[in-house]
C-alpha positions in Angstrom: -2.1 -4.8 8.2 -5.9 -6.1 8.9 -5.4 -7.3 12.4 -6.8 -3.6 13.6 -10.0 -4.3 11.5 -10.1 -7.9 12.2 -9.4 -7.5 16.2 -12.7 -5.1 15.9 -15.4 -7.1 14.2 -14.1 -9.7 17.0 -15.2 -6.6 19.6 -18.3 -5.4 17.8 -19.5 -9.3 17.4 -18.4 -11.0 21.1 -17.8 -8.0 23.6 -20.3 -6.5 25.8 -18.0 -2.8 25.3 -14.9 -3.3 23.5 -12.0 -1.9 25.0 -11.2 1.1 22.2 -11.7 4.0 25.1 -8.3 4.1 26.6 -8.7 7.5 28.8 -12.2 8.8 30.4 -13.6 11.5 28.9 -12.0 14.9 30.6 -13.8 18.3 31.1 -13.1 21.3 29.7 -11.1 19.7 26.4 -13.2 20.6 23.8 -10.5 21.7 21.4 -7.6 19.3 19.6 -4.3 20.4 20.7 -3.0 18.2 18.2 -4.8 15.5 16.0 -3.4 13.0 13.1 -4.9 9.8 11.7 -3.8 6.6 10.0 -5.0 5.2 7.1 -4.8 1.5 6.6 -5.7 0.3 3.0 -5.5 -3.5 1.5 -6.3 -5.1 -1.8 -6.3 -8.6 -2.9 -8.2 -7.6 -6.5 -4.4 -5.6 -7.0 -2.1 -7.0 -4.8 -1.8 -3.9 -3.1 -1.3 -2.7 0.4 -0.5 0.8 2.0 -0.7 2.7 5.4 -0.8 7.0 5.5 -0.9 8.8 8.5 -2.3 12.0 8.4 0.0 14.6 10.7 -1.9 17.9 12.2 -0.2 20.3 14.1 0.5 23.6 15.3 3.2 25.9 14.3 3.1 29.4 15.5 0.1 31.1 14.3 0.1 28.7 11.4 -0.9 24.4 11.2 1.0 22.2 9.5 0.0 18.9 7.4 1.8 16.4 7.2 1.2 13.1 4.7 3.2 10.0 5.1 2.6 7.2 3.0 4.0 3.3 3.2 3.9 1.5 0.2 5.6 -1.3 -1.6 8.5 -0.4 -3.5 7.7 -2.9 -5.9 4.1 -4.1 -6.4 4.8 -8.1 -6.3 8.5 -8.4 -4.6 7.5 -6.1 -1.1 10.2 -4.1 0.5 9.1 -0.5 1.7 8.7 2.9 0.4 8.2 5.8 2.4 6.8 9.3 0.9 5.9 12.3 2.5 3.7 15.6 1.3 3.7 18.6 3.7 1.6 21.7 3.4 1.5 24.8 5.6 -2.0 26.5 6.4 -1.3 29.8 7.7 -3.2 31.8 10.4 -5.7 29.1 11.2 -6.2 26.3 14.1 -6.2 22.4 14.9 -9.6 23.3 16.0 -10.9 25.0 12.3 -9.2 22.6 10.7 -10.7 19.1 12.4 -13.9 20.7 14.0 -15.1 22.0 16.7 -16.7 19.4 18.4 -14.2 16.5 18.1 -13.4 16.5 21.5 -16.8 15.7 22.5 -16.8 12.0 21.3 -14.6 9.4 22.8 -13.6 5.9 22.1 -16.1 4.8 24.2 -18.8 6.7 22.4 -17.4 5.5 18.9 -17.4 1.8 20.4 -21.1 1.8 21.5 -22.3 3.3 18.1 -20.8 0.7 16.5 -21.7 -2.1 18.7 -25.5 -0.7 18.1 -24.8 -1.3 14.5 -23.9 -4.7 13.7 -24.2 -5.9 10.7 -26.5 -8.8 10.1 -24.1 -10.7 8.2 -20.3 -10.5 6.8 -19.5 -11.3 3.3 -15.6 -11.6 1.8 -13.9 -8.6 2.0 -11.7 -8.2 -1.1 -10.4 -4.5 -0.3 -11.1 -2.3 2.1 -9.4 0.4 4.6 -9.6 1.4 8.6 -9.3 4.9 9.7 -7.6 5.8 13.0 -8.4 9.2 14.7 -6.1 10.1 17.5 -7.1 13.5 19.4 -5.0 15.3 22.0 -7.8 17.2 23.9 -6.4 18.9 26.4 -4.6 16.3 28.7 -6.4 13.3 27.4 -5.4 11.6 24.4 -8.3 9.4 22.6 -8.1 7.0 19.9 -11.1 6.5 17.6 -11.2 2.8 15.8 -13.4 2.6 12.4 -12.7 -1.0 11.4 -14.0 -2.0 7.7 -17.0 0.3 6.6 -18.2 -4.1 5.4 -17.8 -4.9 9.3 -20.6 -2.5 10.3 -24.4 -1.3 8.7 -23.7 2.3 7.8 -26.9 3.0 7.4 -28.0 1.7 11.0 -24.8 4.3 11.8 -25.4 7.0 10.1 -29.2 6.7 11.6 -28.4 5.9 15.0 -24.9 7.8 15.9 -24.5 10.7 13.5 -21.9 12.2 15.0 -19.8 8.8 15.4 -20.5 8.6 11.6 -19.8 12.3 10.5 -15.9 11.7 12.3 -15.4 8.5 9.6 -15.1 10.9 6.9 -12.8 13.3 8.6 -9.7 11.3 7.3 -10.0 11.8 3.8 -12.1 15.5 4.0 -9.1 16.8 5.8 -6.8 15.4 3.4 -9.3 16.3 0.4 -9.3 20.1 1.9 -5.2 20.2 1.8 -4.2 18.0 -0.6 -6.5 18.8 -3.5 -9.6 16.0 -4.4 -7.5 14.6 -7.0 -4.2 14.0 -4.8 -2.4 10.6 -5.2 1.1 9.3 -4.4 1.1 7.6 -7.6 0.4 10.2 -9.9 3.5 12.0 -9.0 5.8 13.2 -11.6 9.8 12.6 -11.7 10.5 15.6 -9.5 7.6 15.5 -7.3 8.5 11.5 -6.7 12.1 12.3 -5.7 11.1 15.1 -3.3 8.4 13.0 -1.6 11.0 10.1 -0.7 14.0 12.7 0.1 11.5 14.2 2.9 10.5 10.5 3.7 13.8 10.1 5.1 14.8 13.2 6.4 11.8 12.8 8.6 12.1 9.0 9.3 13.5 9.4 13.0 10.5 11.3 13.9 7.7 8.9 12.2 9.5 5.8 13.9 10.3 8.0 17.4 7.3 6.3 19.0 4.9 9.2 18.2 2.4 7.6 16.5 2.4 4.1 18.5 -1.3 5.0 19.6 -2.6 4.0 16.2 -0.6 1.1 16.1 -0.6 -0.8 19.2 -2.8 -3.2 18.2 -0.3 -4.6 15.1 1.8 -7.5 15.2 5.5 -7.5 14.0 5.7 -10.5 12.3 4.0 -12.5 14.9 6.3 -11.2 17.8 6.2 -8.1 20.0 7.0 -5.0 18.5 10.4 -3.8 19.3 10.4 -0.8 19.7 7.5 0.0 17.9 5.7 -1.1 15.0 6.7 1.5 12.7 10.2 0.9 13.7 10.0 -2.5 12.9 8.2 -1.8 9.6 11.0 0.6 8.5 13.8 -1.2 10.0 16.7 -0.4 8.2 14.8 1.8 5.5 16.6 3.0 2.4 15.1 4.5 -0.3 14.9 1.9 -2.7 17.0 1.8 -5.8 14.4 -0.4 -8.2 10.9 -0.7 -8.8 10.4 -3.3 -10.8 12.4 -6.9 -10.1 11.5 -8.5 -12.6 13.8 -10.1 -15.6 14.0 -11.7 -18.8 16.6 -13.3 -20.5 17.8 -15.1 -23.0 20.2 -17.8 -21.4 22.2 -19.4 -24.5 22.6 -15.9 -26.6 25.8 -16.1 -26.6 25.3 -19.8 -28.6 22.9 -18.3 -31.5 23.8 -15.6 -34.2 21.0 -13.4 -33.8 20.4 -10.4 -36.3 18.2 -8.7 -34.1 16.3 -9.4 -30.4 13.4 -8.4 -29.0 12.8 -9.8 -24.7 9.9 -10.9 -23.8 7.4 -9.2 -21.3 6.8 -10.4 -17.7 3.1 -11.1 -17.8 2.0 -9.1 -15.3 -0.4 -12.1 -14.3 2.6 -14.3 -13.9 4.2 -11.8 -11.6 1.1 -11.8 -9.6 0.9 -15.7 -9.0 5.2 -15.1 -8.5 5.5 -17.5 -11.4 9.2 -17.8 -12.9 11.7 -19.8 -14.6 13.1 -21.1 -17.6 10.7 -21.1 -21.0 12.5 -23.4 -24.0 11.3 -22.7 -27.0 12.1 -24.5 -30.3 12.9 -22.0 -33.3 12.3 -22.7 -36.6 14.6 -20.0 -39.0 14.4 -19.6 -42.6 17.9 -20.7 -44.0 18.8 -17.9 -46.1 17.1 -14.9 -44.8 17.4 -15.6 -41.0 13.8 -14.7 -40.4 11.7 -17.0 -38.0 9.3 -19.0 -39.6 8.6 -20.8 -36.8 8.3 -21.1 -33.0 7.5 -24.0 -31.2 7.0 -24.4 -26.8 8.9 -27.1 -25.9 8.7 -26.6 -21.6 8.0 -24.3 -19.0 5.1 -22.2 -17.1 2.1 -21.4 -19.6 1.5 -18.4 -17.5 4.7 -17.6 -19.5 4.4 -19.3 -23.0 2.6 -16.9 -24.7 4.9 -14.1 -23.9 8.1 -15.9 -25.0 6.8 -17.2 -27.9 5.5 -14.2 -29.4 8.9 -12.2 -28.7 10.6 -15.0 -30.3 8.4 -14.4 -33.7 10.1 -11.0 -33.9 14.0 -12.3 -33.7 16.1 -12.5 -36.6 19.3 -14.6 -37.2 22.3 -13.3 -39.6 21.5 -14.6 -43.4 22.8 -17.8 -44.2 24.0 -18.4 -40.0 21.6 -21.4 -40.2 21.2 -24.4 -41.9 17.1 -24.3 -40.8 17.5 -27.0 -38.5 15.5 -26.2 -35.2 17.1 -23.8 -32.8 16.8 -24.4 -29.1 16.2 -21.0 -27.5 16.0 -21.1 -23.1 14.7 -17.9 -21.4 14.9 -17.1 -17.7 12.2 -15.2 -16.0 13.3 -14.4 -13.1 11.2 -12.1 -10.0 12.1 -11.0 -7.2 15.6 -11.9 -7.1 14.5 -15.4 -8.0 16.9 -17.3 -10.5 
């Protein structure tokens, strides 16, 4: 996911041009034909990562958007889910859509504006995204690399190479124009959700055709050549996936103890983020005649999971007069990501 970003500090740092122009500039191309961008965003704060790729093209006398999205399918266990958005923008252009002057800026040009704007030094990046741009103009097809906006002085940018800096916004005022300001994936609702992934597959053999391998020629496939591309790899086998959430809690011996009543714990979310799990045993304290728990003792297992089994525990009940008020050994199973 950051090898793009990382390969480009490399070439803003050690290179005297990096290699980002892959066609020579070509006369008379000063409208898109076509145009999309990809979107690569990573978080460590969240644990989160996702790629879009931003689709524009013509149809007829109308343009059509496309959104693609690939995101976990669960947060802290991986697998892949793809969504797609699609608008239609009638009676309009590539060209009024992305700008007019586009075509006039090349990889090249992009490369030497940010090679004149080194930063003078690079602290931890935590989370950050790249942007893509890949133009059809005319015959020649360029590619436009924006690695971290931490990887390069914006303000030296924006000073130097307005242009160059004026095209690292496109991505998301494009997407801001169609899409609404407020758009996000995750704030869909039931339907909207299940329409999104139903496209996602019905347009799968087109995003993994080869189409967009211009934005992504630069990823690795798990340390081996991509074969046959990276977003076939990536979506090798994709199905849309039947769970979000992998994660499980339960009570091992139940079948041993005459609860009343049962409450599960909670996977602490911090636990599922350090991919903490297994077995909690609790010692359980009941009051004799009315079943009710008195007290609750941790015996062994993960503090990043004691808290949450214990307090669950406080809220069981046994049937009246089940228990002597001897201790009760209790065992629960956290379990994530298929984990036992």
């Amino acid at each position: 996911m950051r090898l793009r970003a990382l390969l480009s500090v490399l070439l803003l740092l050690c290179c005297p041009i990096p290699t980002i122009a892959r066609t020579p500039r070509a006369k008379n191309a000063n409208s898109p034909r076509s145009f999309y961008a990809v979107r690569e965003f990573f978080s460590d704060l969240i644990s989160a990562s996702d790629e879009e790729i931003l689709d524009v093209e013509p149809q007829g006398k109308d343009v059509r958007v496309q959104l693609f999205q690939i995101s976990s399918a669960t947060q802290f266990c991986g697998g892949s889910l793809l969504r797609v958005v699609e608008r239609t923008l009638p009676n309009t252009t590539v060209q009024k859509i992305v700008g007019t002057k586009v075509c006039s800026i090349t990889g090249q040009d992009v490369a030497a504006a940010l090679k004149s704007a080194k930063p003078k030094a690079i602290e931890g990046i935590f989370e950050s995204a790249s942007i893509a741009l890949v133009l059809q103009c005319g015959t020649r097809q360029d590619v436009l690399d924006f690695p971290y906006p931490e990887l390069v002085d914006v303000r030296a940018l924006h000073r130097n190479s307005p242009r160059v800096d004026a095209l690292w916004d496109l991505y998301y005022k494009i997407r801001r124009h169609v899409f609404g300001k407020y758009f996000s994936f995750y704030n869909f609702s039931p339907a909207q959700e299940k329409e999104s992934e139903e496209l996602g597959v019905k347009l799968l053999p087109e995003l993994i055709s080869g189409k967009y391998d211009a934005a992504f020629d630069q990823n690795a496939c798990g340390g081996k050549k991509c074969e046959p591309n990276y977003l076939a790899w990536e979506l090798s086998g994709y199905k849309i996936p039947t769970t979000r959430d992998l994660s499980t809690v339960e009570l091992v011996n139940a079948s041993s103890l005459h609860l009343a009543s049962y409450e599960a714990p909670q996977y602490p979310q911090i636990a599922k983020m350090a991919h903490i799990f297994g077995d909690v045993h609790l010692r359980i304290i009941p009051d004799a005649q009315t079943g009710a728990v008195k007290e609750v003792q941790f015996v062994s297992g993960n503090q990043l999971l004691r808290r949450s089994a214990m307090d669950a525990a406080k809220k069981w009940s046994f049937s009246p007069g089940s228990e002597s008020g001897a201790p009760i050994e209790a065992v629960l199973k956290f379990s994530l990501c298929g984990n036992m």
